[in-house]
C-alpha positions as CSV (number, residue, x, y, z in Angstrom):
1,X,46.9,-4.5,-0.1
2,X,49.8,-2.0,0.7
3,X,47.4,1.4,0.2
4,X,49.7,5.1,-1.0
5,X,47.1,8.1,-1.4
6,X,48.5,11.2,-3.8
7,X,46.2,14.0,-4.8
8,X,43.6,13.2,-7.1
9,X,43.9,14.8,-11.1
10,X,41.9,17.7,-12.5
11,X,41.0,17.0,-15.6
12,X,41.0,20.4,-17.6
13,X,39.1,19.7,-19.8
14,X,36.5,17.8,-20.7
15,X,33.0,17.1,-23.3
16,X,31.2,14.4,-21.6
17,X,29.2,13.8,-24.3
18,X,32.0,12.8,-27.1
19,X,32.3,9.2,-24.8
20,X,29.9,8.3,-27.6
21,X,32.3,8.8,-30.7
22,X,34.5,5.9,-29.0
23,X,34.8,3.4,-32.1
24,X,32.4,5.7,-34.5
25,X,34.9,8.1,-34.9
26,X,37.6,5.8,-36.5
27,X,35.5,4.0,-39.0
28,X,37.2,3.4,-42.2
29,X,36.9,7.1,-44.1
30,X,38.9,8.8,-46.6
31,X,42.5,9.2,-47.5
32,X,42.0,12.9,-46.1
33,X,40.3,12.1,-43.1
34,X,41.3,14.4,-40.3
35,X,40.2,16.6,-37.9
36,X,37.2,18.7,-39.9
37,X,36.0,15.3,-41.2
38,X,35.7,14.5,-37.8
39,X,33.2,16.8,-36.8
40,X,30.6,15.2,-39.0
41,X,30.6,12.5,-36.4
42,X,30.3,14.4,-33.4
43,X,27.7,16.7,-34.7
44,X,25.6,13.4,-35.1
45,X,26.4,12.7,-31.7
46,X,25.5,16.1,-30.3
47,X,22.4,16.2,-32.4
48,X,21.2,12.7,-31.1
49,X,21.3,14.1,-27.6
50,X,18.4,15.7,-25.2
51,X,18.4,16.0,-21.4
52,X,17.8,12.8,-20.5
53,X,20.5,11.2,-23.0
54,X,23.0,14.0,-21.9
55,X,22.6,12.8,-18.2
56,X,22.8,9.3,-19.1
57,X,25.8,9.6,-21.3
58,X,27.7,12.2,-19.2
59,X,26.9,9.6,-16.0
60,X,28.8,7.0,-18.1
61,X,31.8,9.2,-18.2
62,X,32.5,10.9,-15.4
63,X,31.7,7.6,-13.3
64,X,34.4,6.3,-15.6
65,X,36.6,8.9,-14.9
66,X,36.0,8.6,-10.9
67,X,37.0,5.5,-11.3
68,X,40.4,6.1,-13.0
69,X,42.1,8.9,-10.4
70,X,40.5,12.2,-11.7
71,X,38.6,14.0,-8.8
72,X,37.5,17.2,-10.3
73,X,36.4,17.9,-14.2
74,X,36.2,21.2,-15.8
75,X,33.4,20.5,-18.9
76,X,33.7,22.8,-21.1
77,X,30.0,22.5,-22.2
78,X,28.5,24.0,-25.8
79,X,25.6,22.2,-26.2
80,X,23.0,24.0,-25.6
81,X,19.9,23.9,-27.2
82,X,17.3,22.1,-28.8
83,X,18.6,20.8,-32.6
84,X,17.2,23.4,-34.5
85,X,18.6,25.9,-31.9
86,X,15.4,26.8,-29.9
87,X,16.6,27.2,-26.2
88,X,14.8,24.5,-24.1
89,X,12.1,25.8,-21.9
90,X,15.4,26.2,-18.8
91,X,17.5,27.1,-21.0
92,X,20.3,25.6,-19.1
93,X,18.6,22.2,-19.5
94,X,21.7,20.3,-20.9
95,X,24.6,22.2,-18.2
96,X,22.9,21.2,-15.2
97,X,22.2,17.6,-16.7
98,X,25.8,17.4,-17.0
99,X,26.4,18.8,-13.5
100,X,23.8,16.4,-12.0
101,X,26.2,13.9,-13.8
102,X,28.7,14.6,-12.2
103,X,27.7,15.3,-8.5
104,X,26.4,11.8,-8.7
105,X,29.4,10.1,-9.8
106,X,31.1,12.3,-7.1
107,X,33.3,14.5,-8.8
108,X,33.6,18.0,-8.4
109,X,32.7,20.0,-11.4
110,X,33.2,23.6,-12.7
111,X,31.2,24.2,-15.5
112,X,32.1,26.2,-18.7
113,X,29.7,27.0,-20.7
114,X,31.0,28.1,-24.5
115,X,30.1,30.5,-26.3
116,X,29.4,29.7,-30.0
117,X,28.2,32.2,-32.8
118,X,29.2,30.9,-36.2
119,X,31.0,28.0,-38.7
120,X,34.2,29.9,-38.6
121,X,34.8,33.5,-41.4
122,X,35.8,33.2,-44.5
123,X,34.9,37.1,-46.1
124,X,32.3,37.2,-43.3
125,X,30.6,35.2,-40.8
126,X,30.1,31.8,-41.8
127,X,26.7,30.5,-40.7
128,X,26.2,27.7,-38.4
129,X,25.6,24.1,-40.4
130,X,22.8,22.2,-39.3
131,X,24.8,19.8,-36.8
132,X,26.1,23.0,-35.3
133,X,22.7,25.0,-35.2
134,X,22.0,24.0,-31.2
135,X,25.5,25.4,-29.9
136,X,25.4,28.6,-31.1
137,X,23.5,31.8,-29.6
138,X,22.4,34.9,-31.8
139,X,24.5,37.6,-29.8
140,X,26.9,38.0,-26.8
141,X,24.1,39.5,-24.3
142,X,22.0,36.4,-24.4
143,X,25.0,34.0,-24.0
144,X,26.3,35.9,-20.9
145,X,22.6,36.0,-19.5
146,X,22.3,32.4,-19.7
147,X,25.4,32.4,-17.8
148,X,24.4,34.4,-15.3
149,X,21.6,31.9,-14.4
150,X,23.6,29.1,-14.5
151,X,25.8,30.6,-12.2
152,X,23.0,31.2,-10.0
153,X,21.6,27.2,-10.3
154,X,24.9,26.4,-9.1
155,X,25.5,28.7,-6.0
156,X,23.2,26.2,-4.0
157,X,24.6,23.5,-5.0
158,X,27.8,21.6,-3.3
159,X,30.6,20.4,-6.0
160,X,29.3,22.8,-8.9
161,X,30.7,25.8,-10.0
162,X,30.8,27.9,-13.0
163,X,33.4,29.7,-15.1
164,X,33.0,30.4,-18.6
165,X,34.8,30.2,-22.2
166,X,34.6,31.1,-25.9
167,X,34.5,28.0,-27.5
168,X,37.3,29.7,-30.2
169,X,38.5,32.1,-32.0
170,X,36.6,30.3,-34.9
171,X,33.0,30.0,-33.5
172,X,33.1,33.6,-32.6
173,X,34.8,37.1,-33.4
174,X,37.0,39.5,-31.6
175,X,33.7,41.5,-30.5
176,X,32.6,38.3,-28.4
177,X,36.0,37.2,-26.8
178,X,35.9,41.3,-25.4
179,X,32.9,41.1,-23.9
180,X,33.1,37.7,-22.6
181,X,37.0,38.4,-21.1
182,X,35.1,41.7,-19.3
183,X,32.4,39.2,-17.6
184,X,35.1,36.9,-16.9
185,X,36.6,39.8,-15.1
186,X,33.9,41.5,-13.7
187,X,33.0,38.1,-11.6
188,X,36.3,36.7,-11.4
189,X,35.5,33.7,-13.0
190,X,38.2,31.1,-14.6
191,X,38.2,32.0,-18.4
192,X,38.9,28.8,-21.3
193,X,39.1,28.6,-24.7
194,X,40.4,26.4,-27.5
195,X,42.9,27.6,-30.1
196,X,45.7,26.9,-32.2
197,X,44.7,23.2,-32.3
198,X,44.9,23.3,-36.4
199,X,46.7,24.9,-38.9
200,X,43.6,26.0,-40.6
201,X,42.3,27.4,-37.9
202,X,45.8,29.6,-38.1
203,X,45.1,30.4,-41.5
204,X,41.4,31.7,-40.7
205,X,42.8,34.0,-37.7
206,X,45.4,35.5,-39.8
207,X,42.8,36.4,-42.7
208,X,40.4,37.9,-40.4
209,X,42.0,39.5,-37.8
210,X,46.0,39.9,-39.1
211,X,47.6,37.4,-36.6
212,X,47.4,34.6,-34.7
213,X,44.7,33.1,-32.1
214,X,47.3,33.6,-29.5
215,X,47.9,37.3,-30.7
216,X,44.1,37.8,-31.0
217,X,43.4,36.6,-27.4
218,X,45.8,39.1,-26.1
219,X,44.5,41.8,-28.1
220,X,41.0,41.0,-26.8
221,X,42.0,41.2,-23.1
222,X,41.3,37.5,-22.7
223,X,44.7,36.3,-21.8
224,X,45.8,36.7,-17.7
225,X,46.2,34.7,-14.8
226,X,43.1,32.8,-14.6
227,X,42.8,32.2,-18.5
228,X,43.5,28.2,-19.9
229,X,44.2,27.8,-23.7
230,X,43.6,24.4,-24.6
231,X,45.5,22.5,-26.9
232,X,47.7,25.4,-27.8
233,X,49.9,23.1,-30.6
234,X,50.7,25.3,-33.9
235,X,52.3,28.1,-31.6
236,X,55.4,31.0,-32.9
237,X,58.0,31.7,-29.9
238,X,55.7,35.1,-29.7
239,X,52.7,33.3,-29.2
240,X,54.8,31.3,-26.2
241,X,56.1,34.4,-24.5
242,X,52.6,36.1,-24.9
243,X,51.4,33.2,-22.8
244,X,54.2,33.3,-20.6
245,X,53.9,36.9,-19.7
246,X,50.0,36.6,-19.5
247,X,50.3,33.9,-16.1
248,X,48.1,32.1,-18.6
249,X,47.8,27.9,-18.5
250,X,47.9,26.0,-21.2
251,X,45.6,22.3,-21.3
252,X,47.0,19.5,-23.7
253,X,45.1,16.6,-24.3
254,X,47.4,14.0,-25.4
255,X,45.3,11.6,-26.2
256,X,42.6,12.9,-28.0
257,X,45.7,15.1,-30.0
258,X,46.9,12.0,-31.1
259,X,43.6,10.6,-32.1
260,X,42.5,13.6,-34.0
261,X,45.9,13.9,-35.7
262,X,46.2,17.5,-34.4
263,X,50.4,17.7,-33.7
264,X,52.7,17.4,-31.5
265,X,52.1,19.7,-28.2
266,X,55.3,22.0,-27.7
267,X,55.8,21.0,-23.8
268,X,59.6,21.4,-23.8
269,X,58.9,25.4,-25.2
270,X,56.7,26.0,-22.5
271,X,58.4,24.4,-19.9
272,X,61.7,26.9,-21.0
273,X,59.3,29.5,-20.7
274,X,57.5,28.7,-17.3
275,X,54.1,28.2,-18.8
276,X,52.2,26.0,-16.5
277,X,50.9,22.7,-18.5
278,X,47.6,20.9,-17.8
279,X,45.9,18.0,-18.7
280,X,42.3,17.4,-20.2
281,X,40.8,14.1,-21.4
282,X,38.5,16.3,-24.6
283,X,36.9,13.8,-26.4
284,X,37.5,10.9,-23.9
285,X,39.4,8.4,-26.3
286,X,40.6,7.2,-22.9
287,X,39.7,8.1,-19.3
288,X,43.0,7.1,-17.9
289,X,45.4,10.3,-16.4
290,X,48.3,8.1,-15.8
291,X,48.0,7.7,-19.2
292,X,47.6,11.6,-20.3
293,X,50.7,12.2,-18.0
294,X,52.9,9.5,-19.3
295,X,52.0,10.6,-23.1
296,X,52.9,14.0,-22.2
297,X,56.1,13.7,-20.9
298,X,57.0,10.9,-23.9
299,X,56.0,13.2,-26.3
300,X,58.5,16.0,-24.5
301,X,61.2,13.5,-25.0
302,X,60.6,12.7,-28.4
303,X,60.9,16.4,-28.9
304,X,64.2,17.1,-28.8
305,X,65.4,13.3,-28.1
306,X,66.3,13.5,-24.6
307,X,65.2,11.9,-21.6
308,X,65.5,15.2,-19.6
309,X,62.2,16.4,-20.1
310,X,58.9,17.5,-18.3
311,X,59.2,15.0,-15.5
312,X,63.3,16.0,-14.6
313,X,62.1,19.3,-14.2
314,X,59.3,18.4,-11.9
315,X,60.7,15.5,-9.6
316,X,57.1,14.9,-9.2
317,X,54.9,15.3,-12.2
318,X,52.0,14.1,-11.1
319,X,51.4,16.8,-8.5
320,X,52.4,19.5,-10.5
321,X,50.4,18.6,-13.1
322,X,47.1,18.3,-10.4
323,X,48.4,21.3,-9.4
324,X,48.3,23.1,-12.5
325,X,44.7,21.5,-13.5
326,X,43.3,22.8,-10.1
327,X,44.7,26.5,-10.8
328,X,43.2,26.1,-14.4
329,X,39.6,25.5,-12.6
330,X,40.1,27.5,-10.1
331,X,40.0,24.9,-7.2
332,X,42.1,24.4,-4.0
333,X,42.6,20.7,-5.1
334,X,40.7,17.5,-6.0
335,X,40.9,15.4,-3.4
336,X,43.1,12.3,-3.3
337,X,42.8,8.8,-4.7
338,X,44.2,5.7,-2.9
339,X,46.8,4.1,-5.3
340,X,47.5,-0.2,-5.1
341,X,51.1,-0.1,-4.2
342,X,50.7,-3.9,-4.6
343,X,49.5,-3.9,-8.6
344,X,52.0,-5.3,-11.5
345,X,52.4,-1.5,-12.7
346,X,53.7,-0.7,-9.2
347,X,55.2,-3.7,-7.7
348,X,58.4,-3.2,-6.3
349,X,58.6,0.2,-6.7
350,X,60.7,2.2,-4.1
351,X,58.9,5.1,-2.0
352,X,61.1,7.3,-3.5
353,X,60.2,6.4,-6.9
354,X,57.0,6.8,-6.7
355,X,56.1,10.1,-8.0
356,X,58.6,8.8,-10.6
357,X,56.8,5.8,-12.0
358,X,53.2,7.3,-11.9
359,X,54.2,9.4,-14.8
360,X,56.0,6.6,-16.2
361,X,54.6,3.3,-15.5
362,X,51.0,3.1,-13.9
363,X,47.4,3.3,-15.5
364,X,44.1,3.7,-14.3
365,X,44.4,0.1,-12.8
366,X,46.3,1.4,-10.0
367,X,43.1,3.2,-8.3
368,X,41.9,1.6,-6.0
369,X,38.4,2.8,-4.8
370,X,37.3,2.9,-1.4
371,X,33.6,2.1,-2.6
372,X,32.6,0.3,-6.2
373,X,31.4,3.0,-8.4
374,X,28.0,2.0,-10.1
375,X,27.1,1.3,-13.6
376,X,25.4,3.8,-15.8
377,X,21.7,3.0,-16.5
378,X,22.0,3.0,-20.4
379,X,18.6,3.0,-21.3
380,X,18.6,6.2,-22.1
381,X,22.1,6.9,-24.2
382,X,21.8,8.5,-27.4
383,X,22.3,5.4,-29.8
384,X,19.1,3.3,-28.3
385,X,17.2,6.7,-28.4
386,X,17.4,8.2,-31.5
């Protein structure tokens, strides 16, 4: 076996949990099945869930993504409490399952814990729906303070570390994103949130605040250096050059964009504008980053039907993009992962094409590990609990 190491991916982001949708999610629905029909399922999922089940499930997926080349995960984490919304006795009971999780499947983690208020506005706050009851908190103060014990669970312990997000400009309002861009600043911490993904969630913005998510996080003083928008899809050239003068990343998805039907992710624009692009495996349709990298930089060409996309710009894709997912956490790097020179996806292949053909050509199946990572225990997943 002819053995090449590169530098392990960070994966952006990340929700553990949504593993479980795999199949569920793309039942047979209705002709207008999309994105907000979605949700149903994963609130059933998330509701399902407790400590134990968390740890079980989130095992399952991060030992998955181990496995397939991804060395460090940011999980951006909302749930948080019991079903009806009661904090659990720690009331970081479901964040340091996850983190457990992960430490034992022997990736790195940052933590982001979300805040989440409310079902979106429409004339005023719209309150939470039942599936959505145990991610929420009642006010910014006790969301940060949970935080701030998190943050000190993790101090002792190797591999974790915690930055923090809003979970978006729908789940809470311009007050929240202030205070929790302030913390973010006050501690220095890495600073994530979702937005732009739908056009609805375009429509919302604009009738409650008078512009876009993008606008609105700039307004807030959420937007700099160490700040990652994920998905960022339905964006005006402002909204571009907003993140471009900000030093802000951006996290696409690619897979879990495709599956939930959310648009095609402007990669070219940013690129022009020197926007530095993540990845993030989301709801974990597939744990595979050779995959997330080659979808990316398809996509790009597709876009304006050229071959001279993100990977001509990079030379080596791969890297930057590891690169770019290790600013986003704030992390030195991930490690490295030994790749199978000897595998059909990269048999054959020059040195020199190397960098070239793992955004192009390999999958997970390229890995090769240097010790067998173990099953899950799955006695304790959320299907065979409930």
């Amino acid at each position: 076996m002819s053995i090449t190491t590169v530098p392990a991916m960070a994966n952006a982001h990340s929700h553990a949990f949504q593993i479980g949708l795999r199949g569920a999610a793309e039942r047979p629905s209705t002709p207008d099945d999309d994105f907000w029909s979605w949700r149903t399922a994963m609130f059933q999922l998330a509701d399902a869930l407790n400590p134990d089940s968390m740890r079980a499930i989130a095992s399952r997926c991060y030992q998955d993504m181990r496995a397939a080349g991804y060395g460090a995960v940011g999980e951006f984490h909302y749930v948080h409490h019991q079903p009806d919304g009661t904090p659990y006795d720690e009331p970081n009971a479901m964040a340091i399952a996850t983190a457990e999780a992960a430490i034992d499947a022997g990736l790195e983690i940052v933590l982001l814990p979300a805040a989440y208020h409310r079902n979106g506005w429409e004339r005023g706050d719209r309150p939470p729906r039942p599936g959505q009851r145990r991610f929420c908190d009642p006010d910014a103060d006790t969301f940060l303070a949970r935080v701030d014990a998190l943050r000190a669970w993790a101090s002792a312990r190797e591999g974790v570390s915690v930055g923090i997000a809003a979970h978006s400009v729908r789940a809470v309002g311009a007050d929240w994103l202030g205070a929790i861009a302030s913390y973010a600043a006050d501690h220095a911490l890495v600073l994530h949130i979702h937005a732009s993904e739908q056009r609805r969630e375009l429509a919302e913005c604009a009738a409650e605040h008078g512009c876009s998510p993008i606008e609105l996080l700039e307004k807030t003083g959420f937007l700099g250096p160490r700040t990652s928008v994920v998905h960022a899809i339905h964006v005006s050239d402002r909204d571009i050059a907003i993140l471009a003068g900000s030093g802000a990343t951006v996290v696409s998805c690619p897979t879990t964009e495709g599956s939930l039907g959310d648009g095609w992710f402007p990669a070219l624009r940013y690129r022009d504008a020197n926007v530095p692009i993540a990845i993030g495996t989301d709801s974990q349709v597939r744990l595979d980053p050779f995959e997330e990298v080659r979808e990316l930089e398809t996509g790009a060409r597709r876009e304006r039907q050229t071959r001279h996309a993100l990977l001509a710009a990079a030379g080596d894709l791969w890297a930057q993009i590891a690169h770019a997912g290790c600013a986003a956490l704030g992390l030195p790097g991930a490690g490295t992962v030994d790749i199978d020179r000897d595998h059909r996806d990269l048999r054959g292949i020059a040195d020199a094409d190397l960098p070239l053909a793992l955004a192009t050509c390999a999958s997970a199946a390229v890995v090769s590990l240097r010790q067998p990572v173990a099953e899950p225990a799955v006695d304790a997943l959320p299907h065979q609990r409930r």
